[in-house]
Rosetta silent file (secondary structure, phi, psi, omega in degrees, C-alpha in Angstrom):
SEQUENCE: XXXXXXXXXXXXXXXXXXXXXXXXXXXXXXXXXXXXXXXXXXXXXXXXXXXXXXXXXXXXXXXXXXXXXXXXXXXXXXXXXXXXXXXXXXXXXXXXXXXXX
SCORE:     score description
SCORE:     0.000 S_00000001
   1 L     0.000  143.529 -159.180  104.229 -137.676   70.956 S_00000001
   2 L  -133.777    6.025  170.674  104.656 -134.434   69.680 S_00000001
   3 L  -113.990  147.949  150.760  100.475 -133.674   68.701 S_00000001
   4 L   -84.097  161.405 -179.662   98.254 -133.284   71.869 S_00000001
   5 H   -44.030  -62.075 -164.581   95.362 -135.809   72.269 S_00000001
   6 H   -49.540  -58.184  171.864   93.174 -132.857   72.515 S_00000001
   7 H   -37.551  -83.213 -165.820   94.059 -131.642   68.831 S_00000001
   8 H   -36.011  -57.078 -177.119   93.585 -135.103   67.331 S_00000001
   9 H   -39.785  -53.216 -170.070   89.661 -135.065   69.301 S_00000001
  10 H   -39.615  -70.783 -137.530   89.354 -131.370   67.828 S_00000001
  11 H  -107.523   10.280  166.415   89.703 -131.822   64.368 S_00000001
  12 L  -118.995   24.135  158.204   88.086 -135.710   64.318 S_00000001
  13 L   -83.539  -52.199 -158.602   84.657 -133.953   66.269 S_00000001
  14 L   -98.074    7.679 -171.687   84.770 -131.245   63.538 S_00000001
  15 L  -117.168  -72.649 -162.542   86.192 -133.103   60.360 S_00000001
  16 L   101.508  141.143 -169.993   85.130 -137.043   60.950 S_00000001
  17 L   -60.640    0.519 -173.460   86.652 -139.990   59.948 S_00000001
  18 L   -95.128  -17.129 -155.730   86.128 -139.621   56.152 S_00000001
  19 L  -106.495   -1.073 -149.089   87.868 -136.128   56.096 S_00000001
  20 L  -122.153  158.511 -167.601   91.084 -136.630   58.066 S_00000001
  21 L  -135.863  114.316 -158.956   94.253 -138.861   56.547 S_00000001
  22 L   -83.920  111.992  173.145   96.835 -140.518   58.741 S_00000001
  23 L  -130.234 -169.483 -170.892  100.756 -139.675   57.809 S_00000001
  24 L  -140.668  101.933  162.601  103.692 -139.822   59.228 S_00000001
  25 L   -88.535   49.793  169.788  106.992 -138.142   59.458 S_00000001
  26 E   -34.866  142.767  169.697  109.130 -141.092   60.750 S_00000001
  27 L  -115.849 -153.355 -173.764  112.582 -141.120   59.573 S_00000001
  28 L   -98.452    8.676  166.249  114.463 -143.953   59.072 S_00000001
  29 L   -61.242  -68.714 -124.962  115.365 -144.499   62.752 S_00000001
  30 L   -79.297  133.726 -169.326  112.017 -145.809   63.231 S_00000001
  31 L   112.595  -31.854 -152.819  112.069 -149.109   64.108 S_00000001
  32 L  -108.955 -166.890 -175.736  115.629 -149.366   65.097 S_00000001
  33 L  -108.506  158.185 -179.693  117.171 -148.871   68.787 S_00000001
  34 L   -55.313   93.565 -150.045  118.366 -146.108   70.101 S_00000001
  35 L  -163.955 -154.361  175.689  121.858 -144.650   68.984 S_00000001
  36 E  -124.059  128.983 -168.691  123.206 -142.203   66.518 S_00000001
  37 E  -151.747  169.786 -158.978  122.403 -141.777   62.938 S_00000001
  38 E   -85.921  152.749  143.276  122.416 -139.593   59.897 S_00000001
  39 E  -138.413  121.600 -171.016  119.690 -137.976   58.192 S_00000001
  40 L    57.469  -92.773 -162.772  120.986 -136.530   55.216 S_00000001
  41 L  -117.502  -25.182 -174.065  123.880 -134.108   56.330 S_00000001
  42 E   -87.951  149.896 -168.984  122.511 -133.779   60.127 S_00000001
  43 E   -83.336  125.270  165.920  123.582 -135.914   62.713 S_00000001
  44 E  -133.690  156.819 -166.039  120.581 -137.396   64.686 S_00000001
  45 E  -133.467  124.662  157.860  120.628 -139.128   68.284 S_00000001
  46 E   -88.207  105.195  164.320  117.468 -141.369   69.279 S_00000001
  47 E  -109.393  129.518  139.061  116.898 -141.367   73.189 S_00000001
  48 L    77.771  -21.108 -172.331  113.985 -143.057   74.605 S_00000001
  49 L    90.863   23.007  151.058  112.001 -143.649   70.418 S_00000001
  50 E  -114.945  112.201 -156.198  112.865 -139.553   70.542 S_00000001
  51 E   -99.928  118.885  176.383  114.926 -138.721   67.387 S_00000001
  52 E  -130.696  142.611  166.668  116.499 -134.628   68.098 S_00000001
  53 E   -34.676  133.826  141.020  119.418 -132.871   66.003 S_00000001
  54 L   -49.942  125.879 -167.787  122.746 -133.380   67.948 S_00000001
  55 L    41.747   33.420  150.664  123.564 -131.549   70.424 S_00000001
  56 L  -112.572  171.835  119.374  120.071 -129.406   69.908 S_00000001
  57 L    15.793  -94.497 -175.518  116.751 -129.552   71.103 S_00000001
  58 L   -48.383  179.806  168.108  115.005 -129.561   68.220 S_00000001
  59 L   -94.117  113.290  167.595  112.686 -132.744   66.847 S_00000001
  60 L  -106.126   44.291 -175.043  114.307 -134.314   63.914 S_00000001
  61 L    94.103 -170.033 -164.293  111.449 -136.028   63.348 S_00000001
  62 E   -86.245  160.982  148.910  109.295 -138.859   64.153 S_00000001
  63 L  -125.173   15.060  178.921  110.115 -142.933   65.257 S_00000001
  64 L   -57.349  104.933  176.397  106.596 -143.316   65.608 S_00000001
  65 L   -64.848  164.322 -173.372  105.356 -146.420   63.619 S_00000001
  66 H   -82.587  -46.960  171.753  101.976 -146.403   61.787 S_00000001
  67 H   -19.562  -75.836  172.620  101.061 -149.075   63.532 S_00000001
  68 H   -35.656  -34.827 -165.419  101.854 -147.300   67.041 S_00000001
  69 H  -111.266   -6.854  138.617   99.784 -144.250   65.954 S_00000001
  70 H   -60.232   -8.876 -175.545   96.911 -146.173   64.959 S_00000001
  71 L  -107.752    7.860  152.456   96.929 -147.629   68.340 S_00000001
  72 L   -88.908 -133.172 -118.573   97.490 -143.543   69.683 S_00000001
  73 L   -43.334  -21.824 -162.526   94.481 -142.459   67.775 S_00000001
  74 H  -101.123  -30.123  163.325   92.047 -144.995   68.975 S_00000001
  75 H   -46.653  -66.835  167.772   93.368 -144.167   72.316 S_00000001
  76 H   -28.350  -62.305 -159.994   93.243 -140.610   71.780 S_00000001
  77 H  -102.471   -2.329 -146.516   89.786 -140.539   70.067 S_00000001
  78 L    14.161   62.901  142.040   88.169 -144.048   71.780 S_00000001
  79 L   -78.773  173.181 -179.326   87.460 -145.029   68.434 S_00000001
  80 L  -104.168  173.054  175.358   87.266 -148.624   67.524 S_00000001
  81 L   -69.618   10.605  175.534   89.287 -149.985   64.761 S_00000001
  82 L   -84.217  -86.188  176.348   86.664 -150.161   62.151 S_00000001
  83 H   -58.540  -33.804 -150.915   86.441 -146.320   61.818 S_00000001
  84 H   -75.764  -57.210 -161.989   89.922 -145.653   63.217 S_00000001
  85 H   -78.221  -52.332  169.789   91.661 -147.492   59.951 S_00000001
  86 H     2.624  -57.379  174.782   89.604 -145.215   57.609 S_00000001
  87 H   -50.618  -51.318  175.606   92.196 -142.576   58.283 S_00000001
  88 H   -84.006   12.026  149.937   94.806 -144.681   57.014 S_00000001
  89 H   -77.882  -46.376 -155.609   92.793 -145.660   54.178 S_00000001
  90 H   -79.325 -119.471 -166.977   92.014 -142.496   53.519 S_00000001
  91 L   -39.359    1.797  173.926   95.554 -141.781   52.267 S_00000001
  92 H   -69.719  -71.853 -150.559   95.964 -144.787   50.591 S_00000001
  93 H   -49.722  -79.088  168.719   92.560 -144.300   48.492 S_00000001
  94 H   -11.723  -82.253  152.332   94.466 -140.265   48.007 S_00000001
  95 H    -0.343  -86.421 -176.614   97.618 -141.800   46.562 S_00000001
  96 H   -60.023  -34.091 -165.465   96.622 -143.788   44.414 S_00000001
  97 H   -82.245   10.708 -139.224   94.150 -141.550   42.709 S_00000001
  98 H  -107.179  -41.939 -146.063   96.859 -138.458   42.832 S_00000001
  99 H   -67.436  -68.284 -176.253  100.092 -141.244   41.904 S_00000001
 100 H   -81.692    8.779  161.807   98.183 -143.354   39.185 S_00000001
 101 L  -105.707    0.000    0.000   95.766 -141.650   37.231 S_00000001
C-alpha cells in the first residue's frame, strides 16, 4: 500500500463520504502474477503484487484491484459497505456527467 491508513481516516473525518472519489493507478499487471512486463517503454518487475521500474526503486505503479481497495478502505476507515461504495460511486456518477453531457 503506498497511502497510510491514517491519511485515508484524515481526509474521510474532514471531507465524508459524499466528497471523496475512489481511483486507481493500477497498471496492467494488476491481476496477473508476478514476473516482468512492459509499461510503455519501461521495463517493470512485479514482486510480492509490488510493480517497481527495473533495476530501481521507484513505484511504477499500482496492482491494487478496486475491489482490494474497497476492502482497504473499510478496513482503514471501519466503514461498512453501504457508505464505503459511495466513494466508488462517486466517480462513476463524475464520469459520466464530465464524459457524456
Amino acid at each position: 500500500d503506498h497511502i497510510d491508513p491514517r491519511t485515508i481516516e484524515f481526509v474521510l473525518k474532514n471531507k465524508g463520504y459524499d466528497k471523496i472519489i475512489a481511483i486507481s493507478d493500477s497498471i496492467m499487471a494488476t491481476g496477473l502474477s508476478d514476473d516482468d512486463y512492459m509499461l510503455g517503454e519501461n521495463e517493470v518487475v512485479v514482486v510480492n503484487g509490488i510493480a517497481r521500474l527495473k533495476g530501481e526503486d521507484s513505484r511504477a505503479g499500482s496492482t491494487l484491484t478496486m475491489d482490494k481497495s474497497l476492502r482497504n478502505f473499510m478496513s482503514y476507515t471501519n466503514s461498512d459497505l453501504i457508505n464505503s461504495q459511495k466513494l466508488y460511486f462517486n466517480f462513476i456518477n463524475i464520469f459520466n456527467s464530465t464524459i457524456f453531457t
